[in-house]
C-alpha positions as CSV (number, residue, x, y, z in Angstrom):
1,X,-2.8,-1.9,-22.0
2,X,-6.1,-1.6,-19.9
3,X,-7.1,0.6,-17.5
4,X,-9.6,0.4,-15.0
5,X,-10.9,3.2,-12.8
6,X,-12.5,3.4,-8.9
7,X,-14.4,6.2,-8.0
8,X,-13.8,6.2,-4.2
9,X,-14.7,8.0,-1.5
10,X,-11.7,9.6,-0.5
11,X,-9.6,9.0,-3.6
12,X,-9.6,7.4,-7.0
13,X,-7.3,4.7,-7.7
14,X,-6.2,3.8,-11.2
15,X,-4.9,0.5,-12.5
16,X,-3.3,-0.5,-15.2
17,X,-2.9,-3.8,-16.9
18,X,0.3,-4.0,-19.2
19,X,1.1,-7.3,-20.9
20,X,4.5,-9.0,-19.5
21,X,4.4,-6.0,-17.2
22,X,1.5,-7.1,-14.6
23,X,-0.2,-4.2,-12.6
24,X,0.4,-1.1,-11.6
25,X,-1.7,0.7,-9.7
26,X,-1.7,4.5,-8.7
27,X,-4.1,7.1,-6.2
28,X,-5.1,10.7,-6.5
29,X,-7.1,12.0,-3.7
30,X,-10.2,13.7,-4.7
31,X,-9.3,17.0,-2.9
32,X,-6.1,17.3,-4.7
33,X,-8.2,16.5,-8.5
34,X,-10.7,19.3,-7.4
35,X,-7.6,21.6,-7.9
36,X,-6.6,20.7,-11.3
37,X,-7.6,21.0,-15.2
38,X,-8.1,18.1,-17.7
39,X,-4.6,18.5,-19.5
40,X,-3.5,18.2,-15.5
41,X,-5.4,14.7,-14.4
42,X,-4.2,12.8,-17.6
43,X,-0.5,14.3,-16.4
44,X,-0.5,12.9,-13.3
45,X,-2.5,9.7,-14.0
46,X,0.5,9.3,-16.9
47,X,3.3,9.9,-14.6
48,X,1.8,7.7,-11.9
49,X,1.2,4.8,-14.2
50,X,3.8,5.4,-16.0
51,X,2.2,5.1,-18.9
52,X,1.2,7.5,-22.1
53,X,-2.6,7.4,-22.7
54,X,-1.9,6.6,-26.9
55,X,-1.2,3.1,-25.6
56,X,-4.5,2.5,-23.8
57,X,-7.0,0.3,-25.8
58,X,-9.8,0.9,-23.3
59,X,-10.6,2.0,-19.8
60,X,-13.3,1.1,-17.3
61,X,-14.7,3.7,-15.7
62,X,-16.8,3.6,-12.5
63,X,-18.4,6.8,-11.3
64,X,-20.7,7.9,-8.3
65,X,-23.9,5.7,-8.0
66,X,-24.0,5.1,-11.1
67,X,-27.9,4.3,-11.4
68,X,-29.0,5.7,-14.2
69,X,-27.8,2.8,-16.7
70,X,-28.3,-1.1,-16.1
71,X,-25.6,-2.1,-19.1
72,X,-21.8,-1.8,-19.9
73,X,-21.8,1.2,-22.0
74,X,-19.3,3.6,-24.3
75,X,-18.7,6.4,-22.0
76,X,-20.5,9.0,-25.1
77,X,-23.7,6.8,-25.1
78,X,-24.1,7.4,-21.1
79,X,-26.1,10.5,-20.1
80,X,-25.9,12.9,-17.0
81,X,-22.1,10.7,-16.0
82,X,-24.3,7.9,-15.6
83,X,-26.3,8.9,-12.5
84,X,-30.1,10.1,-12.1
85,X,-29.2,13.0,-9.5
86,X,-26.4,15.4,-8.5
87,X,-28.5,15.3,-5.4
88,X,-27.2,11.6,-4.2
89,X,-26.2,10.6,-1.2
90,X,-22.9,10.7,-0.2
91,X,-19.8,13.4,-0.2
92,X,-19.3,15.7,-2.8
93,X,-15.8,17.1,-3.5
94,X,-15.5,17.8,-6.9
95,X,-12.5,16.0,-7.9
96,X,-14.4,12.8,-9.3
97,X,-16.4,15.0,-11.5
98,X,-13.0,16.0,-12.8
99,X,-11.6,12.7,-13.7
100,X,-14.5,11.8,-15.6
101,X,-14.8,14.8,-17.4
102,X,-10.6,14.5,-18.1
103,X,-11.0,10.9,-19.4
104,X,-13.9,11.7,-21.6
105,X,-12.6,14.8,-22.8
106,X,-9.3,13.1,-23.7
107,X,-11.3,10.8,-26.3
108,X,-9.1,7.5,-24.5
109,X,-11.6,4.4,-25.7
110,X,-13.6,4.1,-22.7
111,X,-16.8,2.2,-21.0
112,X,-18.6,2.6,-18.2
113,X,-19.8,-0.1,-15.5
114,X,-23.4,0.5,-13.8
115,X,-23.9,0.4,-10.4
116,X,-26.4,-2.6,-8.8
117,X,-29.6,-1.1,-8.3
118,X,-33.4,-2.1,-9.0
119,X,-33.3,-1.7,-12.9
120,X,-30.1,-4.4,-12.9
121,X,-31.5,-7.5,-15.2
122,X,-30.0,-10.6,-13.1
123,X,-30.2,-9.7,-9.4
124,X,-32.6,-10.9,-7.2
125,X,-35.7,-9.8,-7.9
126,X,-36.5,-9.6,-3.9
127,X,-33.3,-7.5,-4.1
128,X,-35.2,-5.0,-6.2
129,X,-37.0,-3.6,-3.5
130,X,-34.5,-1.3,-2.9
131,X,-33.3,1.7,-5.1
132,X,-29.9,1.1,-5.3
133,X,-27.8,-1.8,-3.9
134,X,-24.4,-0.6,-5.1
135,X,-22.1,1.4,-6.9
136,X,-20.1,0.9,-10.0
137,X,-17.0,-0.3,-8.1
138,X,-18.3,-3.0,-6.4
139,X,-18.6,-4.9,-9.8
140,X,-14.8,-4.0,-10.1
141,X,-13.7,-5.9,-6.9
142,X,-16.6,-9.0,-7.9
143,X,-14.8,-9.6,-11.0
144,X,-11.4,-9.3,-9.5
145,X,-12.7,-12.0,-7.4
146,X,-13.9,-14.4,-10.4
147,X,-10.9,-14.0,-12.1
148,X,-9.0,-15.2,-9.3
149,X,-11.3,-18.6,-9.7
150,X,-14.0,-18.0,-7.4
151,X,-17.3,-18.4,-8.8
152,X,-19.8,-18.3,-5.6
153,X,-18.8,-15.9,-2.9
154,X,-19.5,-13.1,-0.7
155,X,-17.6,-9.7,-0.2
156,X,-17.7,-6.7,2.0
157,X,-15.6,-3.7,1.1
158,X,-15.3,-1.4,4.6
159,X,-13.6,1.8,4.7
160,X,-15.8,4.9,4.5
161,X,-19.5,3.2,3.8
162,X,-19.2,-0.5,4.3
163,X,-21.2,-2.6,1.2
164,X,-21.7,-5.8,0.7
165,X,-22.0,-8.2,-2.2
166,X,-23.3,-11.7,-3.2
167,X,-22.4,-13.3,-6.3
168,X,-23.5,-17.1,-6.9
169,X,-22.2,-19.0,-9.8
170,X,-21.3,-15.9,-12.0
171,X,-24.0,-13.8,-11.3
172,X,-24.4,-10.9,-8.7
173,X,-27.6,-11.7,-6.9
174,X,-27.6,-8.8,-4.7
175,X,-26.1,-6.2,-2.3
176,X,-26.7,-3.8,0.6
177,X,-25.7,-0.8,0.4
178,X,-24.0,1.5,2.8
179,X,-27.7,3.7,3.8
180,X,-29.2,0.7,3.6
181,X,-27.2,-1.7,6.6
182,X,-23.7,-1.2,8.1
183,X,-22.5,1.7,8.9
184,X,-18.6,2.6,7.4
185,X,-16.1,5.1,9.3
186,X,-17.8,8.5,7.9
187,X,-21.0,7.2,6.4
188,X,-23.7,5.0,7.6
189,X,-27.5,4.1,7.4
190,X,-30.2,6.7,9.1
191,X,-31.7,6.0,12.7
192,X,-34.8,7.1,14.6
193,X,-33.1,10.3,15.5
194,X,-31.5,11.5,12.3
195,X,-34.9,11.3,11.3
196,X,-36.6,13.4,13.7
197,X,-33.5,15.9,13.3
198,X,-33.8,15.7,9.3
199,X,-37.8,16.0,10.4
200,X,-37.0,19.3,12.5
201,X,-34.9,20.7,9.8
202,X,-31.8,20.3,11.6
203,X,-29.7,18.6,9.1
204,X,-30.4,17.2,5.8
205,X,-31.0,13.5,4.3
206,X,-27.7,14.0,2.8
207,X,-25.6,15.5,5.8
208,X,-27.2,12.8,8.1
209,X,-26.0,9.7,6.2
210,X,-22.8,11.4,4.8
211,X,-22.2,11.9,9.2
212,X,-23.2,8.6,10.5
213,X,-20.4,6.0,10.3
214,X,-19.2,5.1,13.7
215,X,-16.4,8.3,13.9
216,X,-18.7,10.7,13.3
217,X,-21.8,9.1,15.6
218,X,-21.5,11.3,19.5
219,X,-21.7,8.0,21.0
220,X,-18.2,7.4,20.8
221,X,-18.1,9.9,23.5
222,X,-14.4,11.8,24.0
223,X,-13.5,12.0,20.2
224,X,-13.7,8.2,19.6
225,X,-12.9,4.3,21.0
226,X,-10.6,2.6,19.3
227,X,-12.3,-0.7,20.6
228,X,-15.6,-0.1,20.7
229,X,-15.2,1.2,16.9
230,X,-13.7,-1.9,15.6
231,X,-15.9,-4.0,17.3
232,X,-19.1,-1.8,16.2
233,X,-17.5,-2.3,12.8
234,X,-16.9,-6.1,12.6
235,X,-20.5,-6.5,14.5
236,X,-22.8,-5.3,11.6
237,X,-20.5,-6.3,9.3
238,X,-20.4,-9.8,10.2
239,X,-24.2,-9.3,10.1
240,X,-24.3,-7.9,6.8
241,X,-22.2,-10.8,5.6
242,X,-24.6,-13.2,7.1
243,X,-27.5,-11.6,5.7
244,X,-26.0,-12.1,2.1
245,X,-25.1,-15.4,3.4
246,X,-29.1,-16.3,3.5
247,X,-29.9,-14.8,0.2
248,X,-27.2,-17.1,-1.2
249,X,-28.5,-20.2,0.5
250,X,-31.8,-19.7,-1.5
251,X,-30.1,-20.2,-4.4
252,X,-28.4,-23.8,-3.3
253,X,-25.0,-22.2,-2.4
254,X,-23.9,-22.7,1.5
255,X,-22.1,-20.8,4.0
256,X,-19.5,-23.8,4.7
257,X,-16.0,-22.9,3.5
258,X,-15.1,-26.5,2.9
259,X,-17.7,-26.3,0.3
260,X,-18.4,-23.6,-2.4
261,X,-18.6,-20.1,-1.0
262,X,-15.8,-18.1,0.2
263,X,-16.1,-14.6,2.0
264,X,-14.0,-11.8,1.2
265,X,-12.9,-8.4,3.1
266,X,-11.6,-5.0,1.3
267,X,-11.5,-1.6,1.8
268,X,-9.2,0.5,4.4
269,X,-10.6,-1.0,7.4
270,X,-11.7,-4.5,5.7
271,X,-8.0,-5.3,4.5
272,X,-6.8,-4.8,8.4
273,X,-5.7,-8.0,10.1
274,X,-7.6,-6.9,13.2
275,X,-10.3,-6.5,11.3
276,X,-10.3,-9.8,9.8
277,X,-9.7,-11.7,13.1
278,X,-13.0,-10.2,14.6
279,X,-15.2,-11.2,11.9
280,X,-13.6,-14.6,11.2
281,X,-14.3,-14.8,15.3
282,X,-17.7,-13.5,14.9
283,X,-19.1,-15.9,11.7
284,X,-16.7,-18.8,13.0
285,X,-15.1,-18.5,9.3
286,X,-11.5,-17.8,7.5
287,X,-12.2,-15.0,5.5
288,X,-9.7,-13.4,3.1
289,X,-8.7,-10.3,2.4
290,X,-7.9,-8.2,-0.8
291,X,-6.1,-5.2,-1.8
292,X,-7.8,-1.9,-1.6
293,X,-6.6,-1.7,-5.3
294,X,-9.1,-4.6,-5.9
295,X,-12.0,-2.6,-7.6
296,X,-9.3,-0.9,-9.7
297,X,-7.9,-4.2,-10.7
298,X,-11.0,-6.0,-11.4
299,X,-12.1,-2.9,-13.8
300,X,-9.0,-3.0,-15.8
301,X,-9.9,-6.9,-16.7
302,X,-13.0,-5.7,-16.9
303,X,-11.8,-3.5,-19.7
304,X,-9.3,-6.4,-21.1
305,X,-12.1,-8.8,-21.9
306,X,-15.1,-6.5,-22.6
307,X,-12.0,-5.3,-25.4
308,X,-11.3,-9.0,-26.5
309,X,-15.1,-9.8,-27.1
310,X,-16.7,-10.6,-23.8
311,X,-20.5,-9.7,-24.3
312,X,-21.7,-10.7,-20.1
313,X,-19.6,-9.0,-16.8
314,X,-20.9,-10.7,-13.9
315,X,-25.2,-10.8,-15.3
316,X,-24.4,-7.5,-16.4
317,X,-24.8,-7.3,-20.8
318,X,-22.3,-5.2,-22.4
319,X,-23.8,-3.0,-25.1
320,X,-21.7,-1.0,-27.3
């Protein structure tokens, strides 16, 4: 069996890939992981699996940013958890920490999967003017994608940070990540005046994009808009998408559905029918959605085929 692992905002979602047995797929919220030992996590990973970790051949591991490695890599060759700085953006509960330190501990065959940022070998090279494009889990739900067929395509996963994904013939070309474009629920990218408040000492980098999705933005007035959040939502995501949409164009691949490029929404708010029926409205397209279990998923084949000899993920080289 193969496992594969999404380090999420909120949670971390395990799936499992059991021949003749399909997928099973399993959450544990981060809070709840801060609050429990290694011999605990591989527990209640077991029992929600319902598996026993002997009969894992090899897991796929995403975790944080993931930026300080470029290559698929055996979880004991990858320093510091894979990551340049404790001091990234984004929350920090605890409970992710945990599950990676569980897993390794445990000595379960394991890899890990680098985020997209400006060391990655096949993106865009425009795309490298940025740090860091996305994390780890983002390559999960792109190779669920390919493995469903699809080999030109966009994606945006929206839940807590919104990021979005290209990939053209195989190959991720580029992404935008959630400081970088549209904001998510909790999480978004830093204006004129979180700037001047970072500036003034009033809040820090972190605090400022970890509190500026569109329910945590004052703008939303008495406590929040439905309506105006969705459609804030679906706005700059739609224009996310379209931005990837002209990044992909350069490479010979269009935006016509008829053709060779489908688009592709995830994530808590992305997999919501409302959700989709603004965008499609707002591109003009059919997009499709996809399982919040996606990223899980597409690690765990991942894992299956990295296992049976597969030496390129997606551009990405795997070096064990």
């Amino acid at each position: 069996m193969f496992v594969g692992v999404d380090h999420g905002t909120i949670g971390i979602r395990f799936a499992v890939l059991n021949a003749g047995e399909g997928v099973t797929v399993f959450e544990l919220s981060r809070k709840k992981a801060t609050d429990m030992d290694s011999e605990e996590i591989i527990a209640e990973v077991e029992n929600g699996l319902k598996i026993k970790t002997e009969g894992i051949k090899l897991i796929a591991l995403t975790y944080s940013m993931g930026d300080d490695f470029s290559t698929i890599k055996d979880i004991k060759r990858v320093r510091n958890r894979g990551i340049r700085s404790e001091e990234g953006a984004g929350a920090r509960v605890g409970g992710g920490t945990k599950v990676f330190d569980a897993i390794k501990n445990a000595g379960i065959p394991t890899i890990m999967i680098p985020g997209i940022h400006a060391e990655s070998e096949k993106i865009d090279r425009r795309m490298k003017f940025f740090s860091h494009c996305a994390s780890p889990e983002k390559v999960g739900v792109a190779y669920y994608i390919y493995k469903k067929g699809f080999k030109s395509f966009v994606f945006a996963d929206i839940s807590s940070n919104t990021i979005t994904m290209s990939v053209v013939r195989g190959i991720i070309i580029g992404a935008i990540d959630a400081c970088l474009g549209s904001p998510g629920l909790y999480q978004g990218p830093i204006d004129l005046q979180l700037l001047r408040d970072i500036e003034d000492g009033r809040i820090s980098a972190n605090d400022a994009f970890s509190n500026s999705g569109v329910l945590q933005k004052k703008w939303t007035k008495a406590g929040g808009d439905e309506e105006l959040v969705l459609d804030t939502l679906s706005l700059f995501a739609a224009m996310e998408i379209s931005a990837m949409l002209v990044l992909m164009r350069d490479y010979g691949v269009e935006s016509n559905l008829a053709s060779d490029c489908k688009i592709f929404l995830t994530g808590s708010v992305g997999e919501k029918e409302e959700m989709k029926r603004r965008i499609n409205q707002l591109l003009g397209v059919e997009t499709e959605t996809l399982t919040k279990y996606s990223a899980a998923i597409g690690c765990a084949e991942i894992a299956k085929d990295v296992f049976y000899g597969e030496t390129n993920i997606l551009g990405i080289r795997v070096e064990l």
